[in-house]
DOZA-640693 format. One record per residue (C-alpha): x, y, z. Coordinates in steps of 0.001 Angstrom, whole numbers, padded with zeros to 6 digits, always signed. Example, Ala and Ser with C-alpha at 12.3 -4.5 7.8 and 13.67 -1.06 7.14 Angstrom:
+012300-004500+007800
+013670-001060+007140
This chain:
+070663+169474-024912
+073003+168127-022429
+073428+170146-019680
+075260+169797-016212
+073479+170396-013546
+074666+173703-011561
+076722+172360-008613
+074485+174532-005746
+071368+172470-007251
+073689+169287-007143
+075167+170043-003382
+072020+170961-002070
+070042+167675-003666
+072823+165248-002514
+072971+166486+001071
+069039+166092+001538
+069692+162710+000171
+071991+161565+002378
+070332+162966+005513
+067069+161573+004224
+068867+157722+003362
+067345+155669+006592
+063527+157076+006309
+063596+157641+002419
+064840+153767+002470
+062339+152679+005217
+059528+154752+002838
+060154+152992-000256
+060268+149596+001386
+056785+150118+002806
+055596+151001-000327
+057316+147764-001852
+055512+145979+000546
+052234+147732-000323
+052273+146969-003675
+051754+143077-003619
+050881+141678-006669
+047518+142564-008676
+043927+144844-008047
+044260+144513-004527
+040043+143804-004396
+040799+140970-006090
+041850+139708-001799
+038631+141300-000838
+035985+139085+000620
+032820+138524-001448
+030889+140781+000719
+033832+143637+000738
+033679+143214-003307
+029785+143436-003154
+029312+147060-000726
+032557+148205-003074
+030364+147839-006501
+026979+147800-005277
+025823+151441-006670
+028018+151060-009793
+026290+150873-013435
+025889+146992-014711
+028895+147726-016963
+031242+148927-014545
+029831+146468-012085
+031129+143346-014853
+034230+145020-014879
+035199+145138-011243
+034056+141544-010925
+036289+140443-012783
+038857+142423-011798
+041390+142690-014746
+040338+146121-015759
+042091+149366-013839
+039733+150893-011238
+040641+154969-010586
+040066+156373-007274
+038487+160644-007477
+039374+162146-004333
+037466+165433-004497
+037678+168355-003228
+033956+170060-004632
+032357+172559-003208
+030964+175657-004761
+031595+177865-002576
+035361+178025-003618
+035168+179496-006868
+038506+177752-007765
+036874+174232-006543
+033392+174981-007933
+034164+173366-011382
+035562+170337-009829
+031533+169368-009505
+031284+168288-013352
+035070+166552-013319
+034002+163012-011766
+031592+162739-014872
+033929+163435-016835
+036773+160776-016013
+033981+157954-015668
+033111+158742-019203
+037062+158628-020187
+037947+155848-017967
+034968+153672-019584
+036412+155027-023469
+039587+153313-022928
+038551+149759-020668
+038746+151169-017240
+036241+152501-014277
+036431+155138-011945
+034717+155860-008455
+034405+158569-006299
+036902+157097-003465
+035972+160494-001235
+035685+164115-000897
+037978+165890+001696
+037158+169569+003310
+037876+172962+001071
+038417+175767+003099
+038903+179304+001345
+041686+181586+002993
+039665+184612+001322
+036926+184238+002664
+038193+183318+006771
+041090+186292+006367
+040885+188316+010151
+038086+185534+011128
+038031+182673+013503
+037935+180079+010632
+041328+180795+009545
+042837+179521+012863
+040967+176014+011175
+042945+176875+007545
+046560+175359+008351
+045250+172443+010053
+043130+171611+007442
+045966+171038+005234
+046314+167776+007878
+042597+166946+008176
+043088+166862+003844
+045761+164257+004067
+043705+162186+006645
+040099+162089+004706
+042300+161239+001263
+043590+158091+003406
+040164+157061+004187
+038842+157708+001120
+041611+155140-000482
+041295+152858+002498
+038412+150857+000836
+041503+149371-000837
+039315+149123-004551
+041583+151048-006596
+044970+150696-009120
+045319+154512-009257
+043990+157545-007937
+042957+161350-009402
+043263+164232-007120
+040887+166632-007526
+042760+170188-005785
+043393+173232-006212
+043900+175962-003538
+045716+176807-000422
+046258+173488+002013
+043959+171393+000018
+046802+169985-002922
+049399+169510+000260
+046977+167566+002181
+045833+165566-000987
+049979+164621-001682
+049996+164004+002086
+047480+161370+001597
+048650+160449-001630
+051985+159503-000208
+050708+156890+002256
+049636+154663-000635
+053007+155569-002326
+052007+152253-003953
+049165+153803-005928
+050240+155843-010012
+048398+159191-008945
+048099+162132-011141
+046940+165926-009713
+043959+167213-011743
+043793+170964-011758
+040426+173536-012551
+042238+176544-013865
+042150+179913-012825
+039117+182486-013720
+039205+185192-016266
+041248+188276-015331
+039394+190960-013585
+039817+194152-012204
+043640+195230-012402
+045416+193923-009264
+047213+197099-009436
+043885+199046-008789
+042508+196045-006284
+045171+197000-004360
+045134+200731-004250
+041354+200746-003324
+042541+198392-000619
+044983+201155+000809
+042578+203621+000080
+039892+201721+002402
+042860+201415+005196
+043043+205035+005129
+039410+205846+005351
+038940+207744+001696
+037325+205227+000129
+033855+203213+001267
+032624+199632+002195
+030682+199638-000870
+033849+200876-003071
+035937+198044-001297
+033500+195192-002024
+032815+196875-005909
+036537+195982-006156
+036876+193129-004437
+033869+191548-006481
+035099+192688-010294
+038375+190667-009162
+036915+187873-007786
+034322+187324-010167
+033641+183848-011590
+034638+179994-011505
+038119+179259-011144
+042090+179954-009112
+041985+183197-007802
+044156+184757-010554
+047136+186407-008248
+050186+183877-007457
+049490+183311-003955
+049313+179299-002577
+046769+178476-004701
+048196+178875-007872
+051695+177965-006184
+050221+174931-005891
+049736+174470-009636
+053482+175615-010780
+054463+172899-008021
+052154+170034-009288
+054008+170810-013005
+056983+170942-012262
+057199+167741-009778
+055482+165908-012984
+052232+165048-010657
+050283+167191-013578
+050001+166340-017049
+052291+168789-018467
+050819+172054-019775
+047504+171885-017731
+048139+173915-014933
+046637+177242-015989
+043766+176022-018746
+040895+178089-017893
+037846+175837-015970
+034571+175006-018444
+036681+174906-021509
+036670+172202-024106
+040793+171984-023475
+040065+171771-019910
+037698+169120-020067
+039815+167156-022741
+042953+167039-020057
+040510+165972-017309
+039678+163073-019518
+043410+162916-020867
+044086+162323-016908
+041680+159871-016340
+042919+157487-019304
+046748+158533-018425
+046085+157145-014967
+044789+154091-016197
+047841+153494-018272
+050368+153989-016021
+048768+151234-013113
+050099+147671-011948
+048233+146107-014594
+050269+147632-017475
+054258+147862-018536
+054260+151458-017016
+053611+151514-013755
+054403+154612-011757
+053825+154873-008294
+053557+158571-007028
+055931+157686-004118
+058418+156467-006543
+057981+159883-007978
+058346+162312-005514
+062075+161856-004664
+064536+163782-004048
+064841+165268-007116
+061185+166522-007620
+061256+168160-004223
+064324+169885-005689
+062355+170512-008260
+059238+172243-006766
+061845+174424-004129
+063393+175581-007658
+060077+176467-009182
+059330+178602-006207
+061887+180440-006535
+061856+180818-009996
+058573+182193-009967
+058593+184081-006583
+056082+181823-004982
+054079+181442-001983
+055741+181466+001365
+053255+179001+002415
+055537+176546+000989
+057839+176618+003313
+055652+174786+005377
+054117+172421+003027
+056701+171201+001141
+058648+170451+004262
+055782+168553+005370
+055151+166791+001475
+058694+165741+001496
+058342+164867+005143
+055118+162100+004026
+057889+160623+001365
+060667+159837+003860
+062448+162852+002657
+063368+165956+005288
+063699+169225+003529
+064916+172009+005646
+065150+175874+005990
+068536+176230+004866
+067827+173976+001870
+065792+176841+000582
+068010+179689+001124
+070869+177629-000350
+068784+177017-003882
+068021+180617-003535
+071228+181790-004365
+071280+179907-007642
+068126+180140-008822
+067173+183387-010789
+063692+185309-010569
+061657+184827-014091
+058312+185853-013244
+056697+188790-012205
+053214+187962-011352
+050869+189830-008669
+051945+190419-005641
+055452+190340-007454
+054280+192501-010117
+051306+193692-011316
+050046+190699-014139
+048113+187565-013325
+048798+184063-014019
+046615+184345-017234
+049029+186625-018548
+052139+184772-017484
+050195+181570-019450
+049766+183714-022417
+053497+184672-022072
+054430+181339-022516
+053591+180484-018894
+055477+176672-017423
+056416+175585-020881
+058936+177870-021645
+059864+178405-017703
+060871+174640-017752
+063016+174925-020325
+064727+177503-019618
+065630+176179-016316
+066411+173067-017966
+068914+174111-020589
+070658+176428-017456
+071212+173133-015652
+068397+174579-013117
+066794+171588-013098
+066405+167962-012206
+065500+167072-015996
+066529+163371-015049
+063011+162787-012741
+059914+160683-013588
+056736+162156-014026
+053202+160961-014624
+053219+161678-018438
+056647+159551-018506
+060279+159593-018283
+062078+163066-017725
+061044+166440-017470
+061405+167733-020842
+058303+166703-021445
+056367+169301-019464
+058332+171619-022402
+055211+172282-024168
+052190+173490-024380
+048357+171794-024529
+046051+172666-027431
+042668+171229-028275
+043119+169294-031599
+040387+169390-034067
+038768+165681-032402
+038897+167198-029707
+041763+165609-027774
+044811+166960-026167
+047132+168040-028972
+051015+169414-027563
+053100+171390-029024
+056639+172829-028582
+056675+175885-026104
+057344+179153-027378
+061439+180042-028319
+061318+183569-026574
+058693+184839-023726
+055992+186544-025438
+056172+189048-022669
+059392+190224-020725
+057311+192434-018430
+056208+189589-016817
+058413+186292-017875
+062078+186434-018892
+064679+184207-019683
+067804+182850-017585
+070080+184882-019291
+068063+188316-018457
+065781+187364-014835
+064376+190296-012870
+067028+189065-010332
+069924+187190-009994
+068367+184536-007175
+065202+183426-006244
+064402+186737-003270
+063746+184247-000622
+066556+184651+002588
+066082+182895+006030
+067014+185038+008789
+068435+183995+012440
+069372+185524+015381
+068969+186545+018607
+064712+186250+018136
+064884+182779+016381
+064987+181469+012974
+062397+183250+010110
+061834+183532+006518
+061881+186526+004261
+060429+187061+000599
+062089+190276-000881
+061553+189460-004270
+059128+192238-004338
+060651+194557-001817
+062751+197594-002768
+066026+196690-001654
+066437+200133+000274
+063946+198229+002614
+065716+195053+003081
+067290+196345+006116
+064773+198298+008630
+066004+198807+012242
+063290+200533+014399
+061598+200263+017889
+059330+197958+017703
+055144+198012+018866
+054005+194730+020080
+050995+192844+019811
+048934+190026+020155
+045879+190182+017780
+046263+191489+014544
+043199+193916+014747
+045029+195229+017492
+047340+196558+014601
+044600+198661+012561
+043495+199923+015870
+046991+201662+016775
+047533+202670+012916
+043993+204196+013004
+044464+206105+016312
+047682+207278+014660
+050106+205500+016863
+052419+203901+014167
+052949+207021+012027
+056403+206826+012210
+059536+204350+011643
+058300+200917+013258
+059013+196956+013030
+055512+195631+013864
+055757+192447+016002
+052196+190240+016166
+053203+187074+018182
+051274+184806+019482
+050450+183403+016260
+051893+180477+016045
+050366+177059+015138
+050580+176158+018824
+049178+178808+020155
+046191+179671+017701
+046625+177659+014464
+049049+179928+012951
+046453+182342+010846
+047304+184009+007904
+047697+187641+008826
+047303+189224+005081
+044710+191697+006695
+047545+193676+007852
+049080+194207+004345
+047436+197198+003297
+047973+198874+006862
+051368+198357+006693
+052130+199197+002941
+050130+202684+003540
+052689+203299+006702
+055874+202255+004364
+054449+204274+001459
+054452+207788+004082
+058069+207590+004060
+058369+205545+006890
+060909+202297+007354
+057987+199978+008320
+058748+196265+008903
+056514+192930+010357
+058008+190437+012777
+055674+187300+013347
+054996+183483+014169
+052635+184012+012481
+052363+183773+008101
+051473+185662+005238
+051562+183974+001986
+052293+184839-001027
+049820+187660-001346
+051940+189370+001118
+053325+192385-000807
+056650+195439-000730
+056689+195351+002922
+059457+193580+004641
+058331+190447+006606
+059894+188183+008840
+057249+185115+009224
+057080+182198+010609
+059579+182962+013247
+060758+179461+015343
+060014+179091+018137
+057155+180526+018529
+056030+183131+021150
+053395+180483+022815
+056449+177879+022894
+058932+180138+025087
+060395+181761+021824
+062152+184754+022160
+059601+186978+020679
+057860+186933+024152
+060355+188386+025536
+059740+191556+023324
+058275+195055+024615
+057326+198200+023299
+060231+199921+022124
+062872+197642+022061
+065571+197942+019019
+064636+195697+016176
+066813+194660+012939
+065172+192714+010353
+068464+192658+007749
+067765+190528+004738
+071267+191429+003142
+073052+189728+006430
+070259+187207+006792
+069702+188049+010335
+066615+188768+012828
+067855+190804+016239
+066996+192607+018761
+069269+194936+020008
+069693+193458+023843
+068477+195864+026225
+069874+195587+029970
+067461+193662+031036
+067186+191111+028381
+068529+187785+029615
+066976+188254+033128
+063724+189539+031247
+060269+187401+031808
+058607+185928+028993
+055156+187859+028535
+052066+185577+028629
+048298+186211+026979
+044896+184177+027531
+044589+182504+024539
+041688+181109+025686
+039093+183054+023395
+041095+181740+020456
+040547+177796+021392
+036549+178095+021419
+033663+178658+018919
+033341+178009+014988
+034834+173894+015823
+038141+175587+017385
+037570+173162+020451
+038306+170094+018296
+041701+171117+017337
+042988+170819+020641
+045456+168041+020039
+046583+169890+017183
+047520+172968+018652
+049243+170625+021585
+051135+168030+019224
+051878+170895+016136
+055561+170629+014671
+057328+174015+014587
+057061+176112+011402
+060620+175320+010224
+059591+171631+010265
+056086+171915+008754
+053938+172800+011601
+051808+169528+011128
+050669+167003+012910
+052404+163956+011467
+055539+162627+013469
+057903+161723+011002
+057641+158546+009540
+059011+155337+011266
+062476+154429+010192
């Protein structure tokens, strides 16, 4: 089908192309340059080749000696204490295996640090979790720096690893790469019921043991956490910027079909290296286009508001800048076709079983939604990803054509019938700075909410005023402070059940914070990752008790309602001292000092040299 491309998706690409032209330019030169000509270990020293093959099998040993056979780099993110990263122990195995079946070899380049948000929520460790993301992208360049390798396999799944590991990636632009996903777990326990013994905790009627019954029939086995928060965000994004192979996104983990795309992965990547007629450089393929892309699939699917940050700071390691009002632009055109937890109340395994990327591809594609005309690992254009993986009876990766019509409208719908006309994500600005909404599960009788606001500076500070009953009442809670520069920016999803019971009393209950919430934030309006931040002289210092707050995501604006005082007021100040010490918080010092502001990633990278 030849379809034009709708002219907001066409505007908003070609101006983030032409204010990207000198770095994108600069980028793809380096990468030219990179690239030489041949196995780059072929120029390594006898010794270098020696240490780089040393502990290999005699096979693969023949193999990298002479050189003419594609070596993969594994960067791995293992641990098993992540139950989504827990499979990833059995997948480097599997690719030798595969890379050896079709003439190649494979190493373990590296392993980078796995951090799980669930388990660090309301805990010192999660002021770590955002600057992990950058610690990711700095361990995948030293794993790759050994310089052995013709193509590399990420192994990633959740929050800040898969940004950190295309961080990485893209400083060896030169390299094909291909993402390899685990799949989520089994469904559990109903998020629907999760989530009212989680409000029933808040309010004291149901126990600690109750709470962690819950908690442990959801989370329950190997695999993604099976809500669409960052982690499975991740996954949609991978797809639909053609880093996976298409349809492998949501394959559960310890499956024959999973195993058979790991291995499908391995050989692709050895196929589409220097040494053959296809070479595709993952630098070459995240353009313009494919950012476009991903921004559109979040959207689409009511994604993680995570990615606000990360795919600024992705496009950012390409030589591309994505900004703010790039995604509130696409939002307007892009239609809502999922409903998955905290959006609604299925999991990803039932949005898979509905028909899942497949058929959310194509429906963007025949709309004109879509860059169709991008490259991908599994080849030219993104029609491709159009269809779904099955296990064929010798036990390879069989595809066929995705389903016609969702097999479920409760939680996937076409273009021509989306649970809303544009993707629910607004940016608001105003007289307290610049911040992002996602109201694509709010009731729109709450996208407005103008009360005096309670201010604070720790989030259990929160639950202690809600339990002593001091927010029973119309409020816009205000936690600043929170910002990457002044404590890592934390996720602050602890506060979600406090604030729904408040909203679900009758009251018009709101958050204001530098702070973020993902995508498991929930029907509570939330302005996040307000710029600049309170630690950086933002105007949410200048906040007390009781002043006038609007939060209006129909007129896309975040206010205060100026007292007398306000331009003479004094920016409040807190010791943030406690927060910079204990659990390795003292050796993210330079982070906190050098971090970008949210609305330009809130890493640590400066932009790349021009």
């Amino acid at each position: 089908m030849n379809t034009q491309l709708h002219p907001v998706v066409a505007q908003v690409t070609q101006r983030i192309v032409e204010r990207s032209r000198a770095r994108r330019t600069a980028y793809l030169a380096r990468i030219e340059a990179a690239s030489g000509s041949g196995p780059h270990r072929r120029r390594l020293s006898c010794g270098n080749l020696a240490h780089g093959f040393a502990a290999c099998t005699v096979g693969d040993k023949q193999a990298l000696r002479s050189g003419v056979a594609p070596n993969l780099g594994i960067v791995n993110s293992y641990n098993d204490m992540l139950s989504a990263h827990q499979p990833l122990e059995r997948f480097p195995e599997l690719i030798k295996t595969a890379a050896r079946d079709c003439g190649a070899t494979a190493q373990v380049a590296g392993g980078v640090p796995a951090m799980c948000d669930g388990v660090t929520q309301g805990r010192e460790g999660m002021e770590l979790s955002l600057f992990s993301r950058d610690v990711i992208a700095m361990s995948t360049a030293i794993a790759l720096s050994h310089d052995m390798f013709d193509a590399a396999l990420y192994l990633g799944v959740c929050d800040k690893i898969v940004p950190g590991l295309l961080i990485g990636a893209l400083q060896y632009g030169h390299l094909p790469g291909i993402f390899v996903p685990a799949g989520p777990m089994t469904s559990g326990l109903p998020n629907d019921e999760k989530s009212r013994v989680r409000q029933r905790y808040a309010t004291g009627e149901a126990s600690r043991e109750e709470l962690l019954e819950a908690e442990a029939r959801s989370y329950h086995g190997p695999g993604t956490c099976t809500f669409y928060g960052t982690a499975n965000s991740n996954q949609m994004l991978m797809e639909m910027m053609g880093l996976h192979l298409p349809g492998s996104s949501f394959v559960h983990p310890n499956t024959p079909l999973r195993d058979a795309l790991t291995a499908q992965a391995a050989q692709r990547a050895a196929q589409i290296t220097a040494l053959g007629d296809d070479y595709r450089p993952i630098g070459r393929i995240v353009d313009e286009r494919a950012i476009v892309n991903g921004v559109i699939g979040l959207h689409a699917t009511g994604g993680s508001t995570n990615h606000l940050l990360h795919l600024i700071a992705m496009a950012a390691a390409a030589g591309i800048e994505l900004r703010l009002e790039d995604f509130d632009a696409l939002s307007s055109a892009i239609p809502l076709l999922a409903r998955v937890y905290p959006n609604g109340s299925a999991d990803v395994n039932h949005f898979h079983a509905a028909g899942g990327l497949a058929f959310l591809i194509g429906e963007l594609l025949d709309h004109g939604l879509l860059h169709g005309d991008v490259e991908t690992v599994a080849g030219p254009g993104l029609a491709r990803y159009r269809v779904e993986a099955r296990l064929a009876d010798d036990g390879t990766v069989a595809y066929v054509p995705s389903t016609p019509a969702s097999a479920d409208t409760a939680v996937l719908r076409p273009v021509a019938e989306p649970f809303r006309a544009d993707g629910g994500l607004r940016v608001l600005n105003g007289n307290l700075g610049t911040a992002a909404i996602k109201v694509s599960a709010v009731p729109e009788d709450r996208w407005t909410v103008q009360a005096p606001c309670r201010v604070f500076a720790e989030q259990h500070e929160v639950k202690q005023a809600f339990e002593r009953g001091e927010l029973d009442r119309d409020v816009v809670v205000v936690v600043r402070f929170q910002g990457p520069r002044a404590n890592g920016m934390p996720e602050l999803h602890q506060l979600t059940p406090t604030l729904t019971v408040l909203q679900k009393r009758g009251h018009r209950v709101a958050l204001v914070t530098d702070g973020r919430m993902s995508g498991a934030s929930g029907q509570v309006p939330a302005a996040i990752h307000v710029t600049p931040e309170a630690s950086a002289g933002g105007p949410l210092a200048k906040l007390r008790d009781g002043d006038v707050v609007r939060v209006d995501a129909v007129a896309g604006t975040l206010s205060v309602v100026e007292p007398g005082d306000w331009a003479t007021r004094e920016h409040a100040t807190v010791d943030l001292s406690a927060h910079h010490v204990g659990f390795g918080r003292e050796l993210f010092a330079a982070f906190r000092g050098y971090a970008a502001p949210a609305d330009q990633g809130a890493g640590v990278f400066p932009p790349l040299p021009l």
